[in-house]
C-alpha positions in Angstrom: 6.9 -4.6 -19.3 6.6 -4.9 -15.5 3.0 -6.1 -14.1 2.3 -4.6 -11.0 -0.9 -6.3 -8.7 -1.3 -4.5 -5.6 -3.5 -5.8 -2.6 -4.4 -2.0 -1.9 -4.5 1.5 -3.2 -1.9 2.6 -0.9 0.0 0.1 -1.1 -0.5 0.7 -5.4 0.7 4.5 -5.5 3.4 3.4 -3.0 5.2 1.1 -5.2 4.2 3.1 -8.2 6.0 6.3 -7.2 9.3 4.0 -6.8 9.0 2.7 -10.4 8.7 6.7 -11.8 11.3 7.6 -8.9 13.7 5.2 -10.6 13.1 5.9 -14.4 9.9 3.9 -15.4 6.8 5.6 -16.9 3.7 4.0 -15.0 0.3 3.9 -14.7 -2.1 3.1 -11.9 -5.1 1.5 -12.6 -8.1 1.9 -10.2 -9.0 -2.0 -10.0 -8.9 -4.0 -13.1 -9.5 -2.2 -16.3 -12.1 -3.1 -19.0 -10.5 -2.1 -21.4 -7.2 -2.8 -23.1 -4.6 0.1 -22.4 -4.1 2.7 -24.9 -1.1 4.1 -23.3 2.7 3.0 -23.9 4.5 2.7 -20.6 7.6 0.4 -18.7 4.5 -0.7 -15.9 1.1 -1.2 -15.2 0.0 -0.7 -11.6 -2.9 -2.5 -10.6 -4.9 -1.3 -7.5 -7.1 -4.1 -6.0 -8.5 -4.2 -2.4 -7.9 -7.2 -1.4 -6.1 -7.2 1.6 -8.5 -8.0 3.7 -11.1 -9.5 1.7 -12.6 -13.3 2.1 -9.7 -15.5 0.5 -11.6 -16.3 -2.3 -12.2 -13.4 -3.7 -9.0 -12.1 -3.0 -7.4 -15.2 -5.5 -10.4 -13.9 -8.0 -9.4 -10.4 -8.4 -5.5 -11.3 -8.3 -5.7 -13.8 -11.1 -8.2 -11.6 -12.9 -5.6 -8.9 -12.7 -2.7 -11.1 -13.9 -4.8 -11.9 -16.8 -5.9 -8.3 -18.1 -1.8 -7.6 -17.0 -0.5 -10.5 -19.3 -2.9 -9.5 -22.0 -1.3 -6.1 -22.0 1.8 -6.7 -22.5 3.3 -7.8 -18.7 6.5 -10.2 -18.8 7.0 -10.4 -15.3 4.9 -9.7 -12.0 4.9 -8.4 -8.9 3.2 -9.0 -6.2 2.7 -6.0 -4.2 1.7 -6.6 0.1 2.9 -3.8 2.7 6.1 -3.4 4.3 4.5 -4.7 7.3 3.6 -7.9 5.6 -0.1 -7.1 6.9 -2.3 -10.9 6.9 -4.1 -13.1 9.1 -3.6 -16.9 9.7 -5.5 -17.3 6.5 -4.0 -15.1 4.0 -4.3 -13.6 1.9 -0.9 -13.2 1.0 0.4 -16.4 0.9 -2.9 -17.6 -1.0 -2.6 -15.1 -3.7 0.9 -15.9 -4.1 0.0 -19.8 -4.5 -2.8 -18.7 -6.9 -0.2 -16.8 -9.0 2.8 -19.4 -9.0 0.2 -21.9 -10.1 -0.9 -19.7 -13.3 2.2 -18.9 -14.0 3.1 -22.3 -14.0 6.2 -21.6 -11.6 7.0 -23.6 -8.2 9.3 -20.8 -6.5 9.1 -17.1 -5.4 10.7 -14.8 -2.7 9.3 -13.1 -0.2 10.7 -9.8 0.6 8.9 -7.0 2.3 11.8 -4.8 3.1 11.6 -1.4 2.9 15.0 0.1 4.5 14.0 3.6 3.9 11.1 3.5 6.0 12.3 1.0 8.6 11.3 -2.2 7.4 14.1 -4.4 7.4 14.6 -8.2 7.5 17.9 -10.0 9.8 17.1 -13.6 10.2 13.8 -13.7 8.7 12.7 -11.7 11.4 10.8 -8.5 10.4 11.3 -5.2 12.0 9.9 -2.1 12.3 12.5 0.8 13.2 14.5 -0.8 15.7 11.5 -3.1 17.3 10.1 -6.2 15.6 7.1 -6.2 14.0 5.4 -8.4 16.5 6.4 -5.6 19.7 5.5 -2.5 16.7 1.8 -0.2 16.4 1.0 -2.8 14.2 0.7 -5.7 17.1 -2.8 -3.5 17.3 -4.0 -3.5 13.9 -7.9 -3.4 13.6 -7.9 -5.6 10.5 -4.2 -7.4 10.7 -2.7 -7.3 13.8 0.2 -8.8 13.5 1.5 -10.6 16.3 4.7 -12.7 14.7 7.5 -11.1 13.4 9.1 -14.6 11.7 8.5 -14.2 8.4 8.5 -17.7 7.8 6.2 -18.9 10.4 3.7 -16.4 9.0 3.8 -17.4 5.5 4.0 -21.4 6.4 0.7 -20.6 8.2 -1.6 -19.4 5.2 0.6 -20.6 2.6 0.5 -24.5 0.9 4.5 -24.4 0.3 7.2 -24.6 2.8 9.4 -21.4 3.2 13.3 -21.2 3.7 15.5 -18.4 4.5 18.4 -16.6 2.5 20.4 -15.2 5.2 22.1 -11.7 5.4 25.4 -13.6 5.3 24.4 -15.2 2.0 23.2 -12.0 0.4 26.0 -9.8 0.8 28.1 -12.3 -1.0 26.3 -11.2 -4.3 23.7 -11.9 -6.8 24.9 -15.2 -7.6 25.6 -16.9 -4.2 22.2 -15.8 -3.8 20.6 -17.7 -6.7 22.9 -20.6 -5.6 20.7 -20.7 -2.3 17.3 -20.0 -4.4 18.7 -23.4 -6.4 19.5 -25.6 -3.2 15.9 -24.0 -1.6 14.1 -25.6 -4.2 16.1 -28.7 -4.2 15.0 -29.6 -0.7 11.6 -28.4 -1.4 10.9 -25.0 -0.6 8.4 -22.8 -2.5 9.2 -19.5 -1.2 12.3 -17.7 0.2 12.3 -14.8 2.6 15.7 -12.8 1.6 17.4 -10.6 4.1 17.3 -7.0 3.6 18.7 -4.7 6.4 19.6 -1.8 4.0 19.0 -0.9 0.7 22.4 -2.6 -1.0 20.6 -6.3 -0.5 17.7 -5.3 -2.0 20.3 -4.3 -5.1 21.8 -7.6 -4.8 18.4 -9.3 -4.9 17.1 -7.5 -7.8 19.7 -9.2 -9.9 19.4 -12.5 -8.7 15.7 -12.4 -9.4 15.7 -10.3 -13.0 14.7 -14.2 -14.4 11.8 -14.8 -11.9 8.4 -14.3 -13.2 7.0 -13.8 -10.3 8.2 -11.5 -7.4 6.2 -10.8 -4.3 7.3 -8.2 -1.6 6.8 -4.9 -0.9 7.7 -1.4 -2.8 11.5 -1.7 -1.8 12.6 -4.1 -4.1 10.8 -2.8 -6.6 12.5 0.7 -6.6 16.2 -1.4 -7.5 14.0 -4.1 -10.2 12.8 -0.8 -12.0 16.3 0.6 -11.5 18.2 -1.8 -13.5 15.6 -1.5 -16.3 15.3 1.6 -16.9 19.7 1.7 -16.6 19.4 3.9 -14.0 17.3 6.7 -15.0 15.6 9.3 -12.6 11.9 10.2 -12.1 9.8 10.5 -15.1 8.1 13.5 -15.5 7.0 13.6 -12.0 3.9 16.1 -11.5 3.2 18.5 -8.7 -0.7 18.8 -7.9 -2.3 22.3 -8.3 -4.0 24.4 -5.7 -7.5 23.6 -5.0 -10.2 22.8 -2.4 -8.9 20.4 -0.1 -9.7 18.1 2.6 -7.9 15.8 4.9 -9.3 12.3 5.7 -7.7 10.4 8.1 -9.5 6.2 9.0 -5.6 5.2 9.9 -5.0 3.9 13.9 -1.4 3.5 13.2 1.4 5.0 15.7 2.3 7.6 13.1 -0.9 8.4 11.7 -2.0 9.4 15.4 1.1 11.7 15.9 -0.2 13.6 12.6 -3.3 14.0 13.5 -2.5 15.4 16.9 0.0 17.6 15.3 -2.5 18.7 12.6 -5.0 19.3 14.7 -3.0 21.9 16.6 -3.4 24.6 13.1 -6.5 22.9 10.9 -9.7 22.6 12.1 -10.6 19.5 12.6 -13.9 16.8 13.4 -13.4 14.0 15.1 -15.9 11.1 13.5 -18.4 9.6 15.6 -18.9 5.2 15.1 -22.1 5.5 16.9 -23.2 8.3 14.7 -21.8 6.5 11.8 -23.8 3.5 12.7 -27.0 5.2 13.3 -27.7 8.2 12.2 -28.6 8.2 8.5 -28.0 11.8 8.0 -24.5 12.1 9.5 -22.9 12.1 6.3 -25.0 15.1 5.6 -23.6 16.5 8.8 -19.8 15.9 8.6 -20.4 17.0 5.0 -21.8 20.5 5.7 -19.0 21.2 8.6 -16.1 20.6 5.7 -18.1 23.2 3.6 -17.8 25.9 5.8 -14.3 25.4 6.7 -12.8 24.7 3.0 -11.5 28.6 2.8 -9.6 27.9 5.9 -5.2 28.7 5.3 -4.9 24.3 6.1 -7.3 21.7 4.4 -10.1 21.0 7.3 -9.8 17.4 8.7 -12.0 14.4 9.6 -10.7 11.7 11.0 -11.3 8.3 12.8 -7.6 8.1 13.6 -7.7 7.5 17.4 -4.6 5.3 20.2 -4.9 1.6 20.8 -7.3 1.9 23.8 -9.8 4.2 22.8 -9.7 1.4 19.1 -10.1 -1.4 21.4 -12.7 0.3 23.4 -14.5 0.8 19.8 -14.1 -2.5 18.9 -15.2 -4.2 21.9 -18.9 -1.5 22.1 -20.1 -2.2 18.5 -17.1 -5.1 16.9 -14.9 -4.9 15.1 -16.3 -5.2 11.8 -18.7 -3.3 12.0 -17.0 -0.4 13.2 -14.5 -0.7 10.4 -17.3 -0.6 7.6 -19.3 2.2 9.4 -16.1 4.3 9.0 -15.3 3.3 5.5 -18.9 3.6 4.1 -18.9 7.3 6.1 -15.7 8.8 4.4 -16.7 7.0 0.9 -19.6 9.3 1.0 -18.6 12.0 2.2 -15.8 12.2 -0.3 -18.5 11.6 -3.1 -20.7 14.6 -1.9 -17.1 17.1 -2.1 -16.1 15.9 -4.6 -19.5 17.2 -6.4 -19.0 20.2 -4.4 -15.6 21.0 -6.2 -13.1 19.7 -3.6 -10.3 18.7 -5.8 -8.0 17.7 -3.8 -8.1 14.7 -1.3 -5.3 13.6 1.5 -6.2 10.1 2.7 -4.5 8.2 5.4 -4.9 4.5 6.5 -4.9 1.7 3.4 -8.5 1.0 3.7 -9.6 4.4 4.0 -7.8 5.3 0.9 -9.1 2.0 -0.9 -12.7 2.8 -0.3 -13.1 6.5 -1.2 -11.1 5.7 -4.4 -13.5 3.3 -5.4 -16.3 6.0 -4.3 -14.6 8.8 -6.4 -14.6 5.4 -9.4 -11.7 7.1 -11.7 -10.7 4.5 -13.9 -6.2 5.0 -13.1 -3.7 7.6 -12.1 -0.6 9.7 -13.1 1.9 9.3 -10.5 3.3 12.7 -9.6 6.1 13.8 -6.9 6.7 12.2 -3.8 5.2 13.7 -0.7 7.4 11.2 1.3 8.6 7.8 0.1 6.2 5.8 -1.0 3.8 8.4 -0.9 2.8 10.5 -4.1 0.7 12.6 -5.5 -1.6 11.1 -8.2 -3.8 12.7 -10.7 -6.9 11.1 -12.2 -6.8 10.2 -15.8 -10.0 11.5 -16.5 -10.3 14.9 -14.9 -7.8 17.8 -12.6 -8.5 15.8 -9.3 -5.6 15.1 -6.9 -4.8 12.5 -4.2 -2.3 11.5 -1.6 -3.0 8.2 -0.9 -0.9 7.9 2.4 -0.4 4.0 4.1 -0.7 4.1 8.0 3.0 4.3 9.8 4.3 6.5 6.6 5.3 9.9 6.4 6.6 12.8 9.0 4.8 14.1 11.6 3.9 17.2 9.5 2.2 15.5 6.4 -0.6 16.9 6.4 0.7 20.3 6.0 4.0 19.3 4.1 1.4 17.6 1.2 -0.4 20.8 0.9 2.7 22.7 0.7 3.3 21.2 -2.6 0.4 22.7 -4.6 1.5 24.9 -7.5 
């Protein structure tokens, strides 16, 4: 059974909707359970937000993870960061990935955030995004992780203990074993991690075999989709569900390049709110305000929006009037509540963009894991609570068409 420890809920139903895509059953768990799992399935999803937590207690709930994972029945374990590799200087995802080689009692991993289907390939240890690298992407302004370096190496070597070598494209499309050859002389000269080329979707084949041994694997959902291929021998998506018609509402926190040209392209049918910081900040009824507005516009023909989404000047103009981090939490806390207060009010149906904003009105909503149903767009799929009829997209920044918003809705039953 396949372990699954994801450093957001995005990021989670992501690399969940690959496993069912390619024949696993999974579940997604909405932080770490308290309870053993009384359900048989090929792999457990665990959602954490992490990403952007102190290092600390990033380690704490990864290892605590791994641990509930293991005692359920896991064999292997993955890792689970964004496409986009999304960290600072300090982590946290070469930290966690320490902290889990160390438990495991292991001294070598790969590092492979590839995701050719969405853009994210590797050439060189360079990252790219599209046809740009990561360091000239959207993602260069990131509020959180602003990502700066495309080398994959220097950015691990910079928050990680270990030293990280390179298996080049040339190396990879030679096959699975010339591939473990260079995991073997890596590790003789004293590497700890390997970032593996990827720029389509036949390497990340090829690497899935090389590492079906590995206990550990860390990357991001692209890999995954060929790991859970060859176990399941090649088996398609497992009783995929398609969310019912409902009260719905769109909640957009994401500043990525995409996310803005949905939103601009939403707003031209839904009606939509912009959300105020300052008002978020201050005003101690605005929940209360943002909350009525959705009310009388949930009979609309398209889900009515609120969003935070906004381009890279007007963020840094945000940033630079009230910081940062406190802008970033205002927002959070704002949609967290206000998805609370519709979700008492019947909504049952909720399209989230942006990793954080999806992480914190999930812990808000507190449903304890999810069925993962069809895909809206790769990576992106429907999920229903366990507990009750309550749907969610759960929709990472730079992912998806420009028409998302209104192609997720036109996949109720």
């Amino acid at each position: 059974m396949l372990g699954v420890i994801a450093d957001d809920f995005t990021g989670a139903s992501d690399i969940a909707s690959f496993l069912v895509e390619n024949g696993l059953s999974a579940v997604q768990m909405n932080g770490v359970p308290t309870q053993p799992l009384n359900s048989k399935v090929d792999a457990i999803v665990i959602s954490l937000k992490s990403r952007s937590n102190p290092v600390n207690e990033a380690i704490a709930q990864s290892l605590s993870a791994y641990q509930w994972l293991k005692e359920n029945g896991c064999t292997q374990f993955y890792f689970k960061y964004c496409s986009t590799f999304d960290s600072t200087a300090k982590g946290n995802i070469g930290p966690v990935t320490d902290a889990l080689l160390d438990e495991l009692n292991e001294d070598f991993t790969v590092i492979t955030p590839a995701l050719p289907v969405n853009g994210r390939t590797i050439f060189n240890g360079y990252l790219f995004v599209g046809d740009v690298l990561l360091s000239e992407s959207g993602m260069k302004n990131h509020p959180i992780t602003p990502m700066t370096d495309a080398n994959l190496m220097r950015l691990m070597d910079a928050q990680a203990k270990g030293k990280t070598g390179l298996v080049a494209y040339a190396d990879v499309i030679k096959g699975a074993d010339r591939v473990k050859a260079r995991f073997a002389e890596l590790k003789a000269q004293g590497y700890r991690y390997a970032v593996v080329d990827a720029v389509d979707n036949s390497q990340l084949a090829v690497l899935a075999e090389a590492v079906v041994d590995f206990k550990l694997v860390t990357g991001g959902s692209g890999l995954a989709a060929y790991m859970a291929a060859r176990l399941s021998g090649g088996k398609q998506g497992v009783n995929a569900f398609t969310p019912t018609k409902g009260k719905t509402v769109v909640l957009s926190g994401s500043c990525s390049v995409m996310t803005n040209k949905q939103v601009e392209k939403y707003r031209e049918k839904a009606p939509h709110f912009q959300l105020d910081v300052e008002q978020a900040i201050h005003n101690e009824n605005y929940v209360e305000q943002l909350y009525q507005w959705v009310i009388a516009h949930l009979d609309s023909a398209l889900a009515p929006m609120v969003y935070a989404t906004v381009p890279p000047e007007a963020l840094k103009a945000i940033q630079h009037q009230f910081g940062a981090d406190q802008a970033s939490h205002a927002i959070e806390n704002t949609f967290a509540k206000l998805a609370a207060k519709l979700k008492q009010a019947g909504v049952t149906n909720f399209i989230t963009a942006g990793g954080e904003t999806s992480s914190i009105v999930v812990q808000q909503l507190g449903f304890t894991g999810f069925h993962i149903g069809k895909q809206i767009a790769p990576g992106v799929p429907w999920l229903k609570a366990v507990e009750e009829e309550i749907f969610l997209a759960l929709k990472s920044g730079n992912f998806g068409k420009e028409d998302f918003f209104e192609y997720a809705q036109g996949m109720f039953l």
